[in-house]
DOVO-909994 format. One record per residue: chain; y, z, x of N, C-alpha, C in turn. Coordinates in steps of 0.2 Angstrom, whole numbers, plus 5000, padded with zeros to 4 digits. Atoms other than C-alpha are relative to their C-alpha. Example, Ala and Ser with C-alpha at 12.3 -4.5 7.8 and 13.67 -1.06 7.14 Angstrom:
// residues 2
chain / n_yy / n_zz / n_xx / ca_yy / ca_zz / ca_xx / c_yy / c_zz / c_xx
A / 4994 / 5000 / 5004 / 4978 / 5039 / 5062 / 5006 / 5000 / 5004
A / 4994 / 4999 / 4996 / 4995 / 5036 / 5068 / 5005 / 5003 / 4996
This chain:
// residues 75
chain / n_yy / n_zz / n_xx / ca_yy / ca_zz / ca_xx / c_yy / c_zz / c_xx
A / 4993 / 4997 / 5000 / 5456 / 5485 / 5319 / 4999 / 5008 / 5003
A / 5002 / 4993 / 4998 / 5448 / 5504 / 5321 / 4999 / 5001 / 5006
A / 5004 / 5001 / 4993 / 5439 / 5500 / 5337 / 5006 / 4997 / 5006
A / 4995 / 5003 / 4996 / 5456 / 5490 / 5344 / 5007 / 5006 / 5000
A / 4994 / 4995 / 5002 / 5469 / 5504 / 5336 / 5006 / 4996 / 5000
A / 4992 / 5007 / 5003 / 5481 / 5488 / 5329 / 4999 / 5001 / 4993
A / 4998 / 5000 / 5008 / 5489 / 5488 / 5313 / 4994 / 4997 / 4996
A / 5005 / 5002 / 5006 / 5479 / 5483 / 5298 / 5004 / 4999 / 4994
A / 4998 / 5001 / 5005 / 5482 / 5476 / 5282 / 4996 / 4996 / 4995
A / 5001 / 5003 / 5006 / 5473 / 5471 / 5264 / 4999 / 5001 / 4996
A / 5002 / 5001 / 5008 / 5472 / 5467 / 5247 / 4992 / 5003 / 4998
A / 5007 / 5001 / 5004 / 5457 / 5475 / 5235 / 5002 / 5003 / 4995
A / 4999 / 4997 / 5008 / 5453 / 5480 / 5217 / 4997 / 5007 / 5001
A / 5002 / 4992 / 5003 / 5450 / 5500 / 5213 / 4998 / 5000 / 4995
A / 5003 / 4998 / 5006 / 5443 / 5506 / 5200 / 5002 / 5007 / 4998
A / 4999 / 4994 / 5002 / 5454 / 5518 / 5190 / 4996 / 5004 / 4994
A / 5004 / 4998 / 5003 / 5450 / 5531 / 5182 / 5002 / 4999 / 4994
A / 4998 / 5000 / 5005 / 5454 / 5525 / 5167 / 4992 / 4993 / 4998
A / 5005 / 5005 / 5001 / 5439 / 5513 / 5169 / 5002 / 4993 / 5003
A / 4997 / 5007 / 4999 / 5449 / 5498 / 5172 / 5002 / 4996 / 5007
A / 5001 / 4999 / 4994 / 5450 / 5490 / 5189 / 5008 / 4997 / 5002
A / 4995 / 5003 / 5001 / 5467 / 5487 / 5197 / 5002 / 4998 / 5008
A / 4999 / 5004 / 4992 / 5473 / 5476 / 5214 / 5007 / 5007 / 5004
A / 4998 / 4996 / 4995 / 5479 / 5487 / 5229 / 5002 / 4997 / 5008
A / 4998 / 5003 / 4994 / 5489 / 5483 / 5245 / 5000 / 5005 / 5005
A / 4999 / 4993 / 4996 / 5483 / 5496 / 5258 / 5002 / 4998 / 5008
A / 4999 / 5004 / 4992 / 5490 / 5494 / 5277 / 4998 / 5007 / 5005
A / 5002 / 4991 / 4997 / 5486 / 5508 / 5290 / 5004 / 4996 / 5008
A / 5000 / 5001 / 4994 / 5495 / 5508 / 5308 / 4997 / 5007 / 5004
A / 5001 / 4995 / 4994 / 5489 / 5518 / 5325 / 5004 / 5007 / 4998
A / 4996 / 4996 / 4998 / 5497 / 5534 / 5328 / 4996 / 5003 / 5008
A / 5000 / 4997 / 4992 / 5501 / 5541 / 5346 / 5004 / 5007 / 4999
A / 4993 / 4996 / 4999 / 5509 / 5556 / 5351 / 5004 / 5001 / 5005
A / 4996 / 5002 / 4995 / 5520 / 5559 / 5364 / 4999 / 4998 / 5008
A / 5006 / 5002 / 4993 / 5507 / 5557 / 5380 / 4997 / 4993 / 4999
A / 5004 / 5007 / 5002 / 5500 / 5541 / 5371 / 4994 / 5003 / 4998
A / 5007 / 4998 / 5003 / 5485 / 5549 / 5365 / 4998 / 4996 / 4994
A / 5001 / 5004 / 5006 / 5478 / 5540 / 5350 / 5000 / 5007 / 4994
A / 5001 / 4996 / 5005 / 5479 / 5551 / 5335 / 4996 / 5000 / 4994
A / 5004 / 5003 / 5006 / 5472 / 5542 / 5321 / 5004 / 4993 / 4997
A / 4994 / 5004 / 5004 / 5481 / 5531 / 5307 / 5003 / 5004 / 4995
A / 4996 / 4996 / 5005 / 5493 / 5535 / 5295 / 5000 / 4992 / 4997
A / 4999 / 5006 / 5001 / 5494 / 5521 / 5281 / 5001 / 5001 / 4990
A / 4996 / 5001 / 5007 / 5499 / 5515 / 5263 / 4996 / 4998 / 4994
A / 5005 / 5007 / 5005 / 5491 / 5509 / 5246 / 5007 / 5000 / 4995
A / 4996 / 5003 / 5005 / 5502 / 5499 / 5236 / 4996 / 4998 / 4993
A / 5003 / 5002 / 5006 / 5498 / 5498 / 5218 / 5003 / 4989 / 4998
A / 4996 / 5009 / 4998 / 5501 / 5476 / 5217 / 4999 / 4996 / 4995
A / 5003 / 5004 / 5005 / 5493 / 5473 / 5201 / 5004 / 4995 / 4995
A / 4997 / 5007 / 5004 / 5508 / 5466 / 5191 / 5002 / 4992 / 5005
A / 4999 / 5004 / 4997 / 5510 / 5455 / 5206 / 4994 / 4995 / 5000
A / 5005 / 5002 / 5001 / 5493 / 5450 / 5206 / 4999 / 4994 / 4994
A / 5001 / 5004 / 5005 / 5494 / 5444 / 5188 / 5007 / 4994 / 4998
A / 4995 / 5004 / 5000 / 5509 / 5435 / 5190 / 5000 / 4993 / 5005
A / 5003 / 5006 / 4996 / 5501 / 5424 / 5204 / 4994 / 4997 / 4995
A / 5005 / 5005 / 5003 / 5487 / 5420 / 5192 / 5003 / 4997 / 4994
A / 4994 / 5002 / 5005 / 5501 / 5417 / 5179 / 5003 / 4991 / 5003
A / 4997 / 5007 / 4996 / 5508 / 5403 / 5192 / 4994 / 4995 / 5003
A / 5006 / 5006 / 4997 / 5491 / 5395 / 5198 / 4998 / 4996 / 4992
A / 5001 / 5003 / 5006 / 5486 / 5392 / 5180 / 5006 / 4993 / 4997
A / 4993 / 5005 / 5002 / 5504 / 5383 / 5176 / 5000 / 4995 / 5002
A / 5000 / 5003 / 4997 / 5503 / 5375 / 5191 / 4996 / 4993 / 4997
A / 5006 / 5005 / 5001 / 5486 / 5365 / 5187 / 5000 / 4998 / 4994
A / 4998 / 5002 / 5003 / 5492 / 5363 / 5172 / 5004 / 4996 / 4997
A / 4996 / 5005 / 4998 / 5506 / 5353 / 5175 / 4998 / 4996 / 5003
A / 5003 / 5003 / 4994 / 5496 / 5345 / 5189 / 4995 / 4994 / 4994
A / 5004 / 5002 / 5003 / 5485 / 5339 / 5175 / 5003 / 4996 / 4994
A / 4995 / 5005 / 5004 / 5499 / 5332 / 5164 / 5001 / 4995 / 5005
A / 4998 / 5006 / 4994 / 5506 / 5322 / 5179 / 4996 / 4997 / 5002
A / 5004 / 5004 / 4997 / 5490 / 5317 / 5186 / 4998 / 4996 / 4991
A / 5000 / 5003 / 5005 / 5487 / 5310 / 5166 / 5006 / 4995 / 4996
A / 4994 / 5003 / 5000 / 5503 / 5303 / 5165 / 5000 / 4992 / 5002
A / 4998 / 5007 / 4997 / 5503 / 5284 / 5165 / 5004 / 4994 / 5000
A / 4994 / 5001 / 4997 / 5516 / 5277 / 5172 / 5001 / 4989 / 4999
A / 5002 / 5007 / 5002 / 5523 / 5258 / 5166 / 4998 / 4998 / 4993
């Protein structure tokens, strides 16, 4: 994305300083200035950890239920 100068965007764990590690959603796009010159990027980090743990909250459920119905015999 560096070497093409297109948007970007992903997900990773930090390591605050509090020792503990926490999920982050960083995006960066291009900047031009008024000639079109390339400038650099300008970009963002989302803190995303309650989201994070709320998607491992619904995969668990999920398979958990999956594991009733699939044990479930029918008749």
């Amino acid at each position: 994305a560096l070497e093409k100068q297109i948007p970007w965007q992903f997900e990773n764990r930090l390591k605050h300083k509090s020792g503990h590690f926490r999920w982050t959603l960083a995006s960066g796009k291009p900047r031009y200035n008024e000639q079109g010159d390339y400038l650099g990027y300008i970009g963002t980090l989302f803190d995303i950890e309650d989201r994070k743990q709320i998607e491992q909250t619904l995969i668990k459920s999920e398979a958990k239920f999956r594991r009733l119905f699939d044990s479930n015999i029918v008749g």
